[in-house]
Structure formats: structure tokens, C-alpha cells
N, CA and C atoms as an extended XYZ file, in Angstrom:
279
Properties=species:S:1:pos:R:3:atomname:S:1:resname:S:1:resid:I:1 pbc="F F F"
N       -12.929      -57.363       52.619 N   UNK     1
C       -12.440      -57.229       51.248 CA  UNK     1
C       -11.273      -58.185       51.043 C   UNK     1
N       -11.329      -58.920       50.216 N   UNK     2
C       -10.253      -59.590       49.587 CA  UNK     2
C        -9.050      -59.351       49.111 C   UNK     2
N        -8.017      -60.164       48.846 N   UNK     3
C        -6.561      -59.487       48.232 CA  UNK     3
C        -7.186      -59.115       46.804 C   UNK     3
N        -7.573      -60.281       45.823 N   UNK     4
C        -8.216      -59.633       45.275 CA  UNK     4
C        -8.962      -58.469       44.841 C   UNK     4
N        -9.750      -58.226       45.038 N   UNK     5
C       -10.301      -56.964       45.307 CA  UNK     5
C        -9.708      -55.480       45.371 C   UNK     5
N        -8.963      -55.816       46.337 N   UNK     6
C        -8.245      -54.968       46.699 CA  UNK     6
C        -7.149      -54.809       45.530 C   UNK     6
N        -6.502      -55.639       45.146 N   UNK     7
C        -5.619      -55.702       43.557 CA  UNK     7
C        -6.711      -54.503       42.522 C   UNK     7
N        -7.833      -54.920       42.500 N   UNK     8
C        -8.352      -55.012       40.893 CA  UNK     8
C        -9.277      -53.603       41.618 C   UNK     8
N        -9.252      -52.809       42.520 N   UNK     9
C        -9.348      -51.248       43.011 CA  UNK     9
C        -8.220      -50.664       42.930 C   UNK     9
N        -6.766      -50.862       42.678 N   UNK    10
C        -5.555      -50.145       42.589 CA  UNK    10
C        -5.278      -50.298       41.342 C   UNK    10
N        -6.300      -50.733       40.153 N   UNK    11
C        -5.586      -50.472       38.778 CA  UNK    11
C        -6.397      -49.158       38.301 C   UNK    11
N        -5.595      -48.524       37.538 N   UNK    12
C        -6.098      -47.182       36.895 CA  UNK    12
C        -6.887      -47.521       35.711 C   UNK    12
N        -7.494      -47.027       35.169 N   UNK    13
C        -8.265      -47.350       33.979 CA  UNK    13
C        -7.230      -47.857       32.932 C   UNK    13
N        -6.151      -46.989       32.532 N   UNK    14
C        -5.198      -47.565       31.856 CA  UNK    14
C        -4.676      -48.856       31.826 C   UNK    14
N        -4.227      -49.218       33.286 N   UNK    15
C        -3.813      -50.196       33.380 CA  UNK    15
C        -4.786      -51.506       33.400 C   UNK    15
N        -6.201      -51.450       33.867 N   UNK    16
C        -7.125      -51.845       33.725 CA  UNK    16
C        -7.358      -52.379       32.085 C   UNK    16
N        -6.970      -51.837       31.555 N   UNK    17
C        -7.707      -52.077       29.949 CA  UNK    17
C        -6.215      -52.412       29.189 C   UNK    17
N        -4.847      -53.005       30.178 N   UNK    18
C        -3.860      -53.207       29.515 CA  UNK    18
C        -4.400      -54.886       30.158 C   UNK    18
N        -4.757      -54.971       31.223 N   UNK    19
C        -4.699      -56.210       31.770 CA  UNK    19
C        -5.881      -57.012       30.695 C   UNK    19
N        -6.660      -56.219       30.704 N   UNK    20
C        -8.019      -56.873       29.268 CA  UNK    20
C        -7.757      -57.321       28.218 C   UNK    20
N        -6.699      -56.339       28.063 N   UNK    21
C        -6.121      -56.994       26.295 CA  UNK    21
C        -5.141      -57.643       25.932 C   UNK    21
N        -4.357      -58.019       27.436 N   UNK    22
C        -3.458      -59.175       27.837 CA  UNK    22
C        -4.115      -60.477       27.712 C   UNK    22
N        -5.304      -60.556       28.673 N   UNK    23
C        -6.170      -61.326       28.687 CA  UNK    23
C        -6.763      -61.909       27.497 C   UNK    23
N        -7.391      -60.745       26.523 N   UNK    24
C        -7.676      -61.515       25.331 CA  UNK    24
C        -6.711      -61.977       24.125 C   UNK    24
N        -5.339      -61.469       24.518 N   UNK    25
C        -4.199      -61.958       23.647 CA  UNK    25
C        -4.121      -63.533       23.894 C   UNK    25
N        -3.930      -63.772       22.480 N   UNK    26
C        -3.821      -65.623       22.359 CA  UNK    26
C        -2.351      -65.844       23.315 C   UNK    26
N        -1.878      -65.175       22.625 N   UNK    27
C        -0.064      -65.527       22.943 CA  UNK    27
C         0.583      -65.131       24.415 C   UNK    27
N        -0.799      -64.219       25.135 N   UNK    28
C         0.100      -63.786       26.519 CA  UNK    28
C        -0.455      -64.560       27.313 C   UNK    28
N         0.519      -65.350       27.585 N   UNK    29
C         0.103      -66.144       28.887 CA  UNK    29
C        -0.254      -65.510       30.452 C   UNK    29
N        -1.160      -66.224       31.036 N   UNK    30
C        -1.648      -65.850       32.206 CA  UNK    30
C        -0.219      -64.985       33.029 C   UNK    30
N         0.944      -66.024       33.219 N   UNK    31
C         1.963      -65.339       34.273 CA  UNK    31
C         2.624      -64.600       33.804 C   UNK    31
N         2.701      -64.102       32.288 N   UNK    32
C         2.556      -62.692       31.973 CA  UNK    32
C         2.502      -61.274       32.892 C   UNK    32
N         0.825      -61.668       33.139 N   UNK    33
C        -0.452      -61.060       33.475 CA  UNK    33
C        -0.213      -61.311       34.919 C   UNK    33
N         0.901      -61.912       35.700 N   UNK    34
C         0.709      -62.043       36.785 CA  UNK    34
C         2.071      -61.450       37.202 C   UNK    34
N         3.434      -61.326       36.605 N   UNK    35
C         4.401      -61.279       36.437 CA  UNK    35
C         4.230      -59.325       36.464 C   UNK    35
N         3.406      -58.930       35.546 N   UNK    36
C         3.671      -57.533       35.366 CA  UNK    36
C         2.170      -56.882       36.398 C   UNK    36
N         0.984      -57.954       36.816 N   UNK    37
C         0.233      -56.996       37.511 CA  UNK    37
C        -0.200      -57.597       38.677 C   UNK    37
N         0.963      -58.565       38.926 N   UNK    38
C         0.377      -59.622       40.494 CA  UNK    38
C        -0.845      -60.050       40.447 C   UNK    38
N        -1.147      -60.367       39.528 N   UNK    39
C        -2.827      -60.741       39.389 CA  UNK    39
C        -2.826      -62.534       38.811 C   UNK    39
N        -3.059      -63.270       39.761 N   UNK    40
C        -2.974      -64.670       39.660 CA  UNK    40
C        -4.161      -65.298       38.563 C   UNK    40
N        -3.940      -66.623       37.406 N   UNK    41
C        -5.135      -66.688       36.911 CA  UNK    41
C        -6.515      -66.273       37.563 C   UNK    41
N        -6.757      -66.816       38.680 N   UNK    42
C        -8.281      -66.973       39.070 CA  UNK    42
C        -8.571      -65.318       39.278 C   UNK    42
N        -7.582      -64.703       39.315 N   UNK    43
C        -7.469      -63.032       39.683 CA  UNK    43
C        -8.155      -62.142       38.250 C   UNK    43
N        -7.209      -62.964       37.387 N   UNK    44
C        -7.899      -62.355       36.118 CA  UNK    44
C        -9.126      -62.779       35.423 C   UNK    44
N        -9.480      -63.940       35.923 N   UNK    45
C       -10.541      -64.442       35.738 CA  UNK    45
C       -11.708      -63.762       36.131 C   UNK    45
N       -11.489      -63.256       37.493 N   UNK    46
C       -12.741      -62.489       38.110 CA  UNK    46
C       -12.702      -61.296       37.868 C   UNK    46
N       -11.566      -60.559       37.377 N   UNK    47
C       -11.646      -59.218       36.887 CA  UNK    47
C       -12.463      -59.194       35.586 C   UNK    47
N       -12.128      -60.270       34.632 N   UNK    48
C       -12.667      -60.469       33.571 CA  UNK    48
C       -14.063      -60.672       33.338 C   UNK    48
N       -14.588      -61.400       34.330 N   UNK    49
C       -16.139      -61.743       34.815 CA  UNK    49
C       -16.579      -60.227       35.630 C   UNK    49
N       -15.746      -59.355       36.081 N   UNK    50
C       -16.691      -58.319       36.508 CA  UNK    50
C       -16.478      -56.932       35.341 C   UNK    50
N       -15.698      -57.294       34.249 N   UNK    51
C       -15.425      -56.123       33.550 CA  UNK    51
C       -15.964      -56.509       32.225 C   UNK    51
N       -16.422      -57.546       31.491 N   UNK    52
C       -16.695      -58.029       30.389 CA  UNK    52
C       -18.440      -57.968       30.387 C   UNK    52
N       -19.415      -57.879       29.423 N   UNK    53
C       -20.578      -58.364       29.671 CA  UNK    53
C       -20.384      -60.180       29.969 C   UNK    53
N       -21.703      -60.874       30.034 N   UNK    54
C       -22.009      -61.736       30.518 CA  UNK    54
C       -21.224      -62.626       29.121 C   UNK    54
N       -22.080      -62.315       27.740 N   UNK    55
C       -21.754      -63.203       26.923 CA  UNK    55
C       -19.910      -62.556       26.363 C   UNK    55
N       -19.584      -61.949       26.328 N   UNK    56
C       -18.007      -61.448       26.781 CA  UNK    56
C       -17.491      -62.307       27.502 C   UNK    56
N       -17.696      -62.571       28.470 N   UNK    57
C       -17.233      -62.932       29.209 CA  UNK    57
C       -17.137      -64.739       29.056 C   UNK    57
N       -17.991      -65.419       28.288 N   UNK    58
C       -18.536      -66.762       28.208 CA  UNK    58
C       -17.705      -66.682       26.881 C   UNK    58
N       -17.259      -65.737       26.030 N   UNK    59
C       -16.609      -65.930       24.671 CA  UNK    59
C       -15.152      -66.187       24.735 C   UNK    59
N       -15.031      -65.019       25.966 N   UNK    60
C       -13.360      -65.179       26.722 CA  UNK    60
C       -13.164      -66.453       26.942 C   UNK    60
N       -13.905      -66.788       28.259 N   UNK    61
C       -13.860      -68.217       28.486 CA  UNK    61
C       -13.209      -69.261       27.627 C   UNK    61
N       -14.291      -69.531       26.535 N   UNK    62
C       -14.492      -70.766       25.902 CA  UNK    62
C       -13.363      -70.100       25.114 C   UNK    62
N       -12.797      -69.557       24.641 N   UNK    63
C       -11.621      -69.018       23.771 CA  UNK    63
C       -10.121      -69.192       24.780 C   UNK    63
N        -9.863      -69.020       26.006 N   UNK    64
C        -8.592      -68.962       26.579 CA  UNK    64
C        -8.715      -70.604       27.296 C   UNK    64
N       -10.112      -71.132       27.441 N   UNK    65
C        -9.920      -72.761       28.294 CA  UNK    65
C        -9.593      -73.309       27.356 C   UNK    65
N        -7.805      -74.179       27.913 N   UNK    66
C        -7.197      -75.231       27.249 CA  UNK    66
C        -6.372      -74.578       26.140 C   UNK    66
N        -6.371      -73.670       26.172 N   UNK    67
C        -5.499      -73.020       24.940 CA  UNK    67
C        -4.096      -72.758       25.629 C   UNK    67
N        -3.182      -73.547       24.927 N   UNK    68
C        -1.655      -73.630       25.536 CA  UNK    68
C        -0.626      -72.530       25.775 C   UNK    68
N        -1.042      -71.786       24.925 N   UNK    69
C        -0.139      -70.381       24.987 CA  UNK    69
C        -0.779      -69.427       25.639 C   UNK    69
N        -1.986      -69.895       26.061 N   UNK    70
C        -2.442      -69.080       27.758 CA  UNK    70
C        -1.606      -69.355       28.397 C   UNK    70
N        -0.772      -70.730       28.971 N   UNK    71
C        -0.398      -70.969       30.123 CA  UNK    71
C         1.653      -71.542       30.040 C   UNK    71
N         2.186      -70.522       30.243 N   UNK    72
C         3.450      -70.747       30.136 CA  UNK    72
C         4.222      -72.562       30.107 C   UNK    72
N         3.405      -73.498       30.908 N   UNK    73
C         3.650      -74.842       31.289 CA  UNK    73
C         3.517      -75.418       30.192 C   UNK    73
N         2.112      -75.042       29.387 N   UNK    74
C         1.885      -75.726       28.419 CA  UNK    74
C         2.393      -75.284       26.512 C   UNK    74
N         2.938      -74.169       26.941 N   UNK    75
C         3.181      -73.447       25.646 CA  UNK    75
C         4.657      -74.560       24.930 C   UNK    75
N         4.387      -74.736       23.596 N   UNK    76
C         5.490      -75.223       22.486 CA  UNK    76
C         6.896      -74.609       23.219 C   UNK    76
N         7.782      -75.271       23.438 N   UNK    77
C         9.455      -74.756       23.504 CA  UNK    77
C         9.747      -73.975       22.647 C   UNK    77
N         9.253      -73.666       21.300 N   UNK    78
C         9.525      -72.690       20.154 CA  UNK    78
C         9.255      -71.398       19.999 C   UNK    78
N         8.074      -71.195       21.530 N   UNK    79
C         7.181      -69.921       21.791 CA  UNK    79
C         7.843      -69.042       22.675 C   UNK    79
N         8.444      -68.358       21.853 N   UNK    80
C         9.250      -67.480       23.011 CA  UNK    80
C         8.820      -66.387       23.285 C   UNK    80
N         8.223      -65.933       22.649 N   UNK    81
C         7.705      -64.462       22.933 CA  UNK    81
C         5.794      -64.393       22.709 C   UNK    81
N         5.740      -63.450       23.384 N   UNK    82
C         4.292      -63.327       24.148 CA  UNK    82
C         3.384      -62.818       22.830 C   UNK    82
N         3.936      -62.186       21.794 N   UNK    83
C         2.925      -61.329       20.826 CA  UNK    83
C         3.632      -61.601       19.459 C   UNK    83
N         2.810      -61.349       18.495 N   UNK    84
C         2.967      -61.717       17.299 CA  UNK    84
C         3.852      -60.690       16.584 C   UNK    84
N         5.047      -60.941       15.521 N   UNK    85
C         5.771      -60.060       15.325 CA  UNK    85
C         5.531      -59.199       14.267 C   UNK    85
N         3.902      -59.380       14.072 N   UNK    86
C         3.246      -58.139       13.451 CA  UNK    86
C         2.267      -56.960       14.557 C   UNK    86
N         1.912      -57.822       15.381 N   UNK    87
C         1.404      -57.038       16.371 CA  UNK    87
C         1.253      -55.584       16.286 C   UNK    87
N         2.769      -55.406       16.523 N   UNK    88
C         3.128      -53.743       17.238 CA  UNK    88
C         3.676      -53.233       15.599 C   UNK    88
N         2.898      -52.737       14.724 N   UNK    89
C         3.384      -52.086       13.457 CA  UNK    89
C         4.175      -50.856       13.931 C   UNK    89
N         5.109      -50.582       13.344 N   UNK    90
C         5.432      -48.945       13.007 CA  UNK    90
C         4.994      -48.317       12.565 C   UNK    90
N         4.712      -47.267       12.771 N   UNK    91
C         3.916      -45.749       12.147 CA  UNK    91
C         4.946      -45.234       11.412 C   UNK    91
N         6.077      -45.765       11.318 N   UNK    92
C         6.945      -45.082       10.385 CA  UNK    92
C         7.265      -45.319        8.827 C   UNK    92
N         6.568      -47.126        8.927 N   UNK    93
C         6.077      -47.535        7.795 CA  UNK    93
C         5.819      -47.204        6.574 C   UNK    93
């Protein structure tokens, strides 16, 4: 068994389906995702390929390859924060 592997058997469902929707966030970059679940790109990559269907998974893809604010190196100097500042609404609204 792999480190891998072994990573992506110690997430709880919860946390499992926080790392998914990290993943499909435009704005959270990979070391994010690596920062809060030790899970290296190619880490989330294969979680993503074993938790997504096939064409899921080919939509992810072609949607996060080359996209700059996946990857902290390549993100604008102006991008400081990971999520959009409508994102998280208040219910108090």
C-alpha cells in the first residue's frame, strides 16, 4: 500500500467531500489542499480519479489543467484569498 493510499483511507466521509469541493473550487489552489490535508497535487488527482465518475473526472481535469489559481506559483499577486467573497453567505441575511 502506498502513502497515498494510505492518506485517502484516513479521510472520513466528511472530510473526504471537503477535499472534493476544494478540488473543484476555481480559487483553491492545490497547496491549499495540501497544506490542510497533506495530500500532494498528484494525491488529489488520484483521489479525484477514484471518487468522481469517469466523465467527472475528465470535466475536472480539463477545467483545473493550466488554470492559475489552481496553483499558488501561478496565481495574480492580487489573489489573496482562496474563495470568493460571496461564497460563504450569511443566513442572517
Amino acid at each position: 500500500m502506498t502513502a497515498s493510499n494510505e492518506n485517502q483511507q484516513a479521510f472520513n466521509a466528511a472530510e473526504l467531500s471537503r477535499i472534493i469541493e476544494m478540488a473543484w473550487e476555481d480559487r483553491t489552489p492545490f497547496e491549499a489542499i495540501e497544506a490542510q490535508f497533506n495530500l500532494s497535487e498528484t494525491e488529489v488527482i488520484q483521489l479525484m480519479r477514484k471518487s468522481l465518475k469517469d466523465r467527472s473526472f475528465r470535466l475536472w481535469r480539463q477545467r483545473t489543467s493550466g488554470r492559475a489559481t489552481k496553483h499558488q506559483k501561478l496565481r495574480p499577486k492580487d489573489v489573496l484569498r482562496a474563495y470568493c467573497p460571496t461564497q460563504y453567505k450569511s443566513k442572517n441575511k
